[in-house]
MIVODO-430536 format. One line per 8 residues: for each residue x, y, z of N, C-alpha, C. Coordinates in steps of 0.05 Angstrom, whole numbers. Layout:
X:Y:Z:X:Y:Z:X:Y:Z  ... $
***
This chain:
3459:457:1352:3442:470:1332:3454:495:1320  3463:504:1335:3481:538:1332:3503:526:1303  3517:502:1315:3541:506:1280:3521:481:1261  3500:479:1257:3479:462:1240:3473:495:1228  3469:506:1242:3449:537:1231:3482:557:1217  3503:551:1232:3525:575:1212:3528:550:1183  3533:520:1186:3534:503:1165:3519:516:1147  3490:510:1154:3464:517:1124:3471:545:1117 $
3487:578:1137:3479:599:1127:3506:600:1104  3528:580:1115:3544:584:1094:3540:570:1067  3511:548:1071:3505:543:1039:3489:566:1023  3486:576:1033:3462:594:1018:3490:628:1015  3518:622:1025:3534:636:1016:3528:662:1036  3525:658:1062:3524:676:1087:3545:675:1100  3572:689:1099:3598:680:1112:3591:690:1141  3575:713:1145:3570:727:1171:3546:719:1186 $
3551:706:1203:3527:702:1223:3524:697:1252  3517:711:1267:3524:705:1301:3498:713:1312  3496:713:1343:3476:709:1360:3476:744:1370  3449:746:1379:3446:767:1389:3440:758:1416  3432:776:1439:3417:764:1465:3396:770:1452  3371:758:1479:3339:774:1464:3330:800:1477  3352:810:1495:3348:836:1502:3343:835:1530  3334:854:1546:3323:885:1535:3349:899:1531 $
3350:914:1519:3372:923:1509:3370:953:1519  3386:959:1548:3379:982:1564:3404:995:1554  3422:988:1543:3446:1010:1537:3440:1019:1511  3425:1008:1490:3417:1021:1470:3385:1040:1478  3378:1034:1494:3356:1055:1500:3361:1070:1514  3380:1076:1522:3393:1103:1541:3409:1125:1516  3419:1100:1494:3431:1125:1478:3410:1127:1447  3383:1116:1438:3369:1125:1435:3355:1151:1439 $
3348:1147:1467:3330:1176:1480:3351:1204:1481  3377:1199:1477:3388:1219:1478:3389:1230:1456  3386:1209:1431:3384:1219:1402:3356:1237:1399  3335:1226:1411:3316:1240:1406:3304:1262:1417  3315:1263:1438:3327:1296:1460:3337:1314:1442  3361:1306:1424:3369:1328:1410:3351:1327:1378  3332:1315:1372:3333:1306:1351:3342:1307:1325  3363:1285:1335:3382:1271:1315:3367:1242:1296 $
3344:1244:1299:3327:1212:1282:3313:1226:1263  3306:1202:1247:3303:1213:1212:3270:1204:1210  3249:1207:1232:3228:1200:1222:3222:1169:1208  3242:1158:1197:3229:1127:1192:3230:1110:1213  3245:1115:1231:3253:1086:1255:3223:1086:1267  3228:1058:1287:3203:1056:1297:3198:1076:1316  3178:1090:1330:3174:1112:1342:3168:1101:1368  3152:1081:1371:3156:1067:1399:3181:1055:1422 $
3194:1067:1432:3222:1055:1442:3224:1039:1454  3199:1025:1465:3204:998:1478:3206:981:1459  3191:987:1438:3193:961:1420:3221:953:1404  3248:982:1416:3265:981:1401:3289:967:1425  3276:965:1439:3289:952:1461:3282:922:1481  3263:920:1471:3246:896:1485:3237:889:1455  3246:864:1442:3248:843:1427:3216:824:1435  3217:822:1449:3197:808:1467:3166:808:1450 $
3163:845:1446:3149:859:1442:3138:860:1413  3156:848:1397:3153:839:1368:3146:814:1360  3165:793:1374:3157:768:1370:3151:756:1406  3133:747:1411:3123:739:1446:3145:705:1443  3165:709:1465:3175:691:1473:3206:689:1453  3211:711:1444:3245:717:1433:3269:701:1456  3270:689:1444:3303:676:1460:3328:678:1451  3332:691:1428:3351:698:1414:3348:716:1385 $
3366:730:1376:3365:739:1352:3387:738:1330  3376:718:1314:3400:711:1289:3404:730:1271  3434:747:1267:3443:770:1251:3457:758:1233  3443:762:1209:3465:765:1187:3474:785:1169  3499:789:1159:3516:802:1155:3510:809:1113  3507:818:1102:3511:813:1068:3534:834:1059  3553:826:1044:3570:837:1036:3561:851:1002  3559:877:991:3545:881:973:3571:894:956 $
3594:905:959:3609:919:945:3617:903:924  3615:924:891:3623:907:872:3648:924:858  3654:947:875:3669:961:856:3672:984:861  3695:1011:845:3672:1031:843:3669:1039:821  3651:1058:808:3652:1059:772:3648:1091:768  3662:1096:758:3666:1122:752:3644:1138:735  3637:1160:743:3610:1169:730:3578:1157:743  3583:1138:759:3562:1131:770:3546:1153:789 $
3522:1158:787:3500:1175:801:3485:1159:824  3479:1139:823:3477:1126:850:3491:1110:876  3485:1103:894:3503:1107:918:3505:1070:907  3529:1065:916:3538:1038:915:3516:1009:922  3504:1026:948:3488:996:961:3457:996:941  3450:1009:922:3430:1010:908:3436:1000:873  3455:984:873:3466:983:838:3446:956:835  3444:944:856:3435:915:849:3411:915:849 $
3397:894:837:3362:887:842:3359:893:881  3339:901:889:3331:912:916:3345:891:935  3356:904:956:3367:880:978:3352:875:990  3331:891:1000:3307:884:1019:3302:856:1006  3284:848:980:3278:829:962:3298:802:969  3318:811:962:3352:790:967:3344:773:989  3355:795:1007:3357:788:1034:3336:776:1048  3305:779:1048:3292:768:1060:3292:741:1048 $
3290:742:1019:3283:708:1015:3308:688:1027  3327:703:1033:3352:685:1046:3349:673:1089  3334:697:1088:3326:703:1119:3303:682:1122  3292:682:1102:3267:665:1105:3270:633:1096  3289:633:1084:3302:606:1076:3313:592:1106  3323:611:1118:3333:602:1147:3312:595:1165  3294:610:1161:3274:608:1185:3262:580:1177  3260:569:1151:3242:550:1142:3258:527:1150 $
3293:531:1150:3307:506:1155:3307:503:1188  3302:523:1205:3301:516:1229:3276:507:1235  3252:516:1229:3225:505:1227:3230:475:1217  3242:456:1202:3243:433:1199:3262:425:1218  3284:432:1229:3297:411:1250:3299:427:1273  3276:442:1285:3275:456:1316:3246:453:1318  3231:437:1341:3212:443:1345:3191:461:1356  3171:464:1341:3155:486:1351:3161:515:1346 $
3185:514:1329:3200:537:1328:3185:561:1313  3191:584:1325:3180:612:1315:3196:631:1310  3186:649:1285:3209:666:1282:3201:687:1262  3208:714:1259:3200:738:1244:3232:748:1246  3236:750:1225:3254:762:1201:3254:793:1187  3269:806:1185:3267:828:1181:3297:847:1172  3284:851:1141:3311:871:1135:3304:899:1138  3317:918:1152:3317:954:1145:3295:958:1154 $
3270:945:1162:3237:948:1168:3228:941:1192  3247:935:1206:3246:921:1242:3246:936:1250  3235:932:1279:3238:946:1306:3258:958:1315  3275:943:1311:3305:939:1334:3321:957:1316  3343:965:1324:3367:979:1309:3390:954:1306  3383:957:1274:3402:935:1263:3438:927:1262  3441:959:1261:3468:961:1267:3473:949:1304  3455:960:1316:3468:951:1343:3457:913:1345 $
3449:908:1331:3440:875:1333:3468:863:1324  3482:883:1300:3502:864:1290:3534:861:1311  3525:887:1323:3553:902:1348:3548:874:1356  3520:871:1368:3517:853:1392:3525:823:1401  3517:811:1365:3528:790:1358:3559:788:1347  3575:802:1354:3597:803:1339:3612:804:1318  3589:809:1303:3592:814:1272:3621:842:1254  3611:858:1276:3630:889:1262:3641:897:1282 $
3653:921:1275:3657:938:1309:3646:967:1290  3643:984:1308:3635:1012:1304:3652:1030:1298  3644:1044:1268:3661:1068:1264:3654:1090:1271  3661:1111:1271:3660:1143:1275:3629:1145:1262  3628:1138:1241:3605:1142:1215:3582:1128:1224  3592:1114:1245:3558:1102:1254:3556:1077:1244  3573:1063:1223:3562:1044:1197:3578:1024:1231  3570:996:1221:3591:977:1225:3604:958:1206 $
3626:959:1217:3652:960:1206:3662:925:1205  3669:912:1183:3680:880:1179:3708:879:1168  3726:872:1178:3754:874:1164:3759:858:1140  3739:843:1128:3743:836:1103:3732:850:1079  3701:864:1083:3683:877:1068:3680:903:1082  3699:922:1097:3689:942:1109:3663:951:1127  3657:968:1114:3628:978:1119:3602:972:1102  3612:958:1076:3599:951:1053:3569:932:1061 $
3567:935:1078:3541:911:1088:3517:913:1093  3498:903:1084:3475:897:1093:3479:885:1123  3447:887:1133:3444:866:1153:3425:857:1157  3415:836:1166:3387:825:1166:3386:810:1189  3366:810:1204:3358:794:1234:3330:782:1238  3333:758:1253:3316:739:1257:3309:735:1282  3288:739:1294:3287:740:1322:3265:710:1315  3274:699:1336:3274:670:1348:3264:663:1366 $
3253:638:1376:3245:627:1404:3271:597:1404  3288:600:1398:3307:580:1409:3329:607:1427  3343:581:1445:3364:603:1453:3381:594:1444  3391:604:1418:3416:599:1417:3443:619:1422  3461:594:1432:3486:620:1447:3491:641:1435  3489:669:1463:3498:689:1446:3529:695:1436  3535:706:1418:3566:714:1409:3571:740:1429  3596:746:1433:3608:766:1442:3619:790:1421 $
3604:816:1434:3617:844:1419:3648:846:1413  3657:860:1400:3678:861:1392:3690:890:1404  3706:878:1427:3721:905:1441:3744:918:1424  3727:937:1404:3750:953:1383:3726:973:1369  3734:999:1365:3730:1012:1344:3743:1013:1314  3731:1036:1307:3751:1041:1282:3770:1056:1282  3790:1064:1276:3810:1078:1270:3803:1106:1284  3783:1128:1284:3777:1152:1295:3799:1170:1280 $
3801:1170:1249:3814:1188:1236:3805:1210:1230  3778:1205:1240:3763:1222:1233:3753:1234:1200  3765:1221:1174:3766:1224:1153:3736:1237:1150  3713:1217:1160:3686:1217:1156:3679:1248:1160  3684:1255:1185:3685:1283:1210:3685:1297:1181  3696:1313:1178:3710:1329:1158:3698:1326:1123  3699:1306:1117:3689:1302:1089:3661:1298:1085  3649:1294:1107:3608:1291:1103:3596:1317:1091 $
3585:1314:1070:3579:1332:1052:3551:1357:1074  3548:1337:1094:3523:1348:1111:3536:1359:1143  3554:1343:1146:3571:1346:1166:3556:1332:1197  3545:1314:1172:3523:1299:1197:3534:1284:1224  3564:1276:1214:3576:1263:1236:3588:1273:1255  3579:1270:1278:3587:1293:1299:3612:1277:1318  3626:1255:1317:3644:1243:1324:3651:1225:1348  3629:1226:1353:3615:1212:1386:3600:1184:1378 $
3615:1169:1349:3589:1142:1341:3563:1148:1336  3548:1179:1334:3526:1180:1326:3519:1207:1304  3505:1208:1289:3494:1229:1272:3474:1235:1278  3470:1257:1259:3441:1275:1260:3438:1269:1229  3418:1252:1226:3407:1245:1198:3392:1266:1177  3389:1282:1205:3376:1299:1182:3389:1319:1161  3417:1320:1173:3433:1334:1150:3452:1310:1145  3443:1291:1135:3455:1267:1116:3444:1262:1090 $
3467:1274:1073:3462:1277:1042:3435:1250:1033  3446:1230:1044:3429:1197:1033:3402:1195:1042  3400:1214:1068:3368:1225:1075:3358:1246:1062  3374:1261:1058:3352:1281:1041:3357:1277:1006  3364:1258:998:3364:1247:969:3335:1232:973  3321:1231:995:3308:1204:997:3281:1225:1007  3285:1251:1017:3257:1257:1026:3238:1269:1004  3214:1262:1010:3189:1282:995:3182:1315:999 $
3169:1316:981:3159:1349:981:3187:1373:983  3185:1398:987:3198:1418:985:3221:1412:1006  3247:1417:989:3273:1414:1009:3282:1453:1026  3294:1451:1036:3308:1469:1047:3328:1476:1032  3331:1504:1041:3362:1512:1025:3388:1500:1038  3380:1493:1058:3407:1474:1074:3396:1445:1065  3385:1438:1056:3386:1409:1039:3386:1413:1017  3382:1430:1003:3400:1438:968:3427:1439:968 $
3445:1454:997:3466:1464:986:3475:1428:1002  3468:1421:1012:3487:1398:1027:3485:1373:1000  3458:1372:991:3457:1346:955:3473:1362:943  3485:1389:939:3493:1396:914:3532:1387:926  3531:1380:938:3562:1381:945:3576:1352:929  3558:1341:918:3572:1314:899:3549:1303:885  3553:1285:861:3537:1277:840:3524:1262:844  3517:1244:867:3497:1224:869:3467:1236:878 $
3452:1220:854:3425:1227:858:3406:1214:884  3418:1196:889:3406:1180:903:3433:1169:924  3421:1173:946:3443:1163:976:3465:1175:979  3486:1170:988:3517:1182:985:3530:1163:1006  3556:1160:985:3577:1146:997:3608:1157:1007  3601:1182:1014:3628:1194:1017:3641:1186:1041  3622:1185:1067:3635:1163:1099:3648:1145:1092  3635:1129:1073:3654:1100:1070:3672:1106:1046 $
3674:1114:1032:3696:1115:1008:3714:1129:1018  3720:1145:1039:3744:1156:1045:3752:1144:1074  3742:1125:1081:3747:1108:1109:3769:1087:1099  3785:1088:1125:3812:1068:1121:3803:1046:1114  3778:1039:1132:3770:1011:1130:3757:997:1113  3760:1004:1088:3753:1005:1065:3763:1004:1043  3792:1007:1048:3810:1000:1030:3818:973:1022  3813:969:1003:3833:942:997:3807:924:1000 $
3780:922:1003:3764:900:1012:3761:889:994  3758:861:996:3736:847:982:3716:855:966  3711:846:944:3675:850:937:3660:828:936  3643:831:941:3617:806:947:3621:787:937  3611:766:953:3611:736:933:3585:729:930  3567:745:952:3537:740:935:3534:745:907  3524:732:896:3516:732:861:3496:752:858  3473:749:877:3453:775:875:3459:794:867 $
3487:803:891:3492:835:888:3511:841:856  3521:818:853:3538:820:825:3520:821:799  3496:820:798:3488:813:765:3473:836:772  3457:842:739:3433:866:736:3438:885:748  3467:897:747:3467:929:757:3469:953:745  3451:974:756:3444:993:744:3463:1013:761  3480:1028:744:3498:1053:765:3494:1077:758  3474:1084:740:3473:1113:733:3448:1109:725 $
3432:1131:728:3402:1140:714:3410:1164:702  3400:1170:670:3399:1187:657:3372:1211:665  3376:1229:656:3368:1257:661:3335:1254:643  3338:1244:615:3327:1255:592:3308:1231:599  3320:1208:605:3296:1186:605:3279:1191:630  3285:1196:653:3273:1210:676:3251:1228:666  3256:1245:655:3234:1268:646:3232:1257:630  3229:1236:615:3208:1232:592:3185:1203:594 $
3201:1183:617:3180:1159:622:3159:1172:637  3142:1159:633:3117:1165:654:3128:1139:685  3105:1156:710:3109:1138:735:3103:1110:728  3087:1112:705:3076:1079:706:3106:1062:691  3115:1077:675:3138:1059:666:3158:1060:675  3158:1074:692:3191:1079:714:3189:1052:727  3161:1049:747:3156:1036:764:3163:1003:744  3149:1004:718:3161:977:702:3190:971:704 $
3195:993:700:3227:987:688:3248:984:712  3241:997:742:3262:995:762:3242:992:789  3218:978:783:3203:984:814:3217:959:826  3235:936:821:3254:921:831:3279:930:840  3284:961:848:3297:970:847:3301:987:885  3320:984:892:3314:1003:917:3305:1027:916  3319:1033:902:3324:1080:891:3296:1074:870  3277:1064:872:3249:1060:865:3233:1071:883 $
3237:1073:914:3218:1069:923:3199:1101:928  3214:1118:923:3201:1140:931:3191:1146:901  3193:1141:879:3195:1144:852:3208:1168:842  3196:1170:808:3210:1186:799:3218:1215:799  3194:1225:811:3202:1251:809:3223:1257:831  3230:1240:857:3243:1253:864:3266:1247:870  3282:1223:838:3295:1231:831:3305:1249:804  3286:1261:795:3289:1282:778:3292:1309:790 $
3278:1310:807:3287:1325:826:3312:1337:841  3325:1309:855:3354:1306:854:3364:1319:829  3364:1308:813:3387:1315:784:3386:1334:784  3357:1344:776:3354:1377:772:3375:1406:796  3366:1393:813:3384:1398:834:3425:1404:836  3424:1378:829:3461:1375:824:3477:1381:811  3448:1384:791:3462:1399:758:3453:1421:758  3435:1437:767:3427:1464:761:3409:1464:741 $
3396:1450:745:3375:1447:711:3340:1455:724  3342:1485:707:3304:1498:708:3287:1487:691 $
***
């Protein structure tokens, strides 16, 4: 059933896909709680830690968890204001209908089969689902890392009641050039495989209400209004990649938002014109906000 299920993910144009166990996942919950001892977490993850560790707990009777991999890089384009993984129509959108395409093909040739799907909005920590299944290995930057598409990736996971075999981690890091160390506009990466999100430029492009003067001066350190890609654009492992063969990520992309049209649409027509959009979701003001910010504009 396992190469029936990589067959169908490579029709739907999923080169990446492997097995997770169904947990409990005690070595990621030992270096969780240490994150949140110092706190190093950004307020969105799930706040419950068993449920980030016990699979079980999400779907009753998990026997496995199917990771897939999306490769989204199209380029880079000069003058662009938004962070790379946001040019395309929303990935969340993408990716689930592909996730859910899966679940519906194993629901016809697995019986009884059950399953909850989930991009960026799960329980579990997605990056360590993909370690687990052998998808990446781990950089400095936290991201995981594919030697054909870098760091460029989505990921999306399917927790299951089949067991299907798990894949094996990949005994390798990244390079430890530390490029990331040094060039994080927040200096969020502390060099140990983990950050403090909260001084990560791509989190505070993304928070509400009144920023800090240490989150003014850390957005004003480069032009993107929305996210930042400076970890991965200066990572070895990143050179030379591939760009996507998903079609999704290639059509309808948007790489810059103007200033003048920001301050002049109203929320209701923002939300028309880009609520298909990731860098939609908090709306507009705050990314006018941003701009105002990067540019110095009262």
């Amino acid at each position: 059933m396992k190469n029936r299920l990589i067959e169908y993910c490579r029709s739907l144009n999923i080169e990446y896909v492997g097995i997770a166990p169904p947990g409990p996942y005690l070595d990621f919950e030992e270096i969780w709680a240490k994150q949140i001892e110092k706190g190093h977490v950004s307020g969105l993850e799930e706040k419950d830690i068993k449920r980030r560790v016990y699979p079980e707990l999400t779907l009753e009777g998990t026997k496995s968890v199917i990771v897939c991999l999306f490769p989204y890089f199209t380029g880079n384009v000069e003058g662009a204001n938004l962070s790379k993984y946001s040019y395309s129509l929303d990935y969340h959108i993408i990716i689930k209908n592909k996730l859910d395409a899966i679940g519906k093909f194993l629901e016809a040739n697995v019986q009884d089969f059950k399953y909850k799907s989930f991009v960026d909005n799960g329980p579990l920590s997605d990056r360590y689902l993909a370690w687990k299944a052998g998808l990446g290995f781990w950089g400095i930057n936290n991201h995981i890392i594919t030697d054909k598409h870098g760091s460029y990736v989505f990921i999306g996971y399917i927790l299951n009641n089949y067991p299907f075999e798990p894949d094996k981690p990949q005994d390798r890091t990244c390079r430890k050039c530390l490029d990331c160390v040094r060039k994080c506009p927040g200096q969020c990466i502390l060099g140990d495989f983990t950050i403090n999100p909260q001084r990560c430029k791509s989190y505070i492009t993304q928070k509400k209400g009144e920023l800090t003067e240490r989150d003014i001066e850390i957005m004003s350190r480069n032009g993107l209004i929305w996210g930042c890609d400076v970890c991965q654009d200066v990572c070895p492992h990143n050179k030379n990649i591939k760009t996507t063969e998903i079609e999704e990520f290639r059509k309808n992309l948007v790489h810059k938002l103007c200033y003048n049209e920001l301050r002049q649409i109203s929320n209701k027509e923002f939300r028309r014109r880009y609520g298909d959009r990731c860098f939609s979701w908090r709306g507009k003001g705050v990314l006018q906000r941003n701009y105002e910010i990067i540019n110095k504009i009262k």
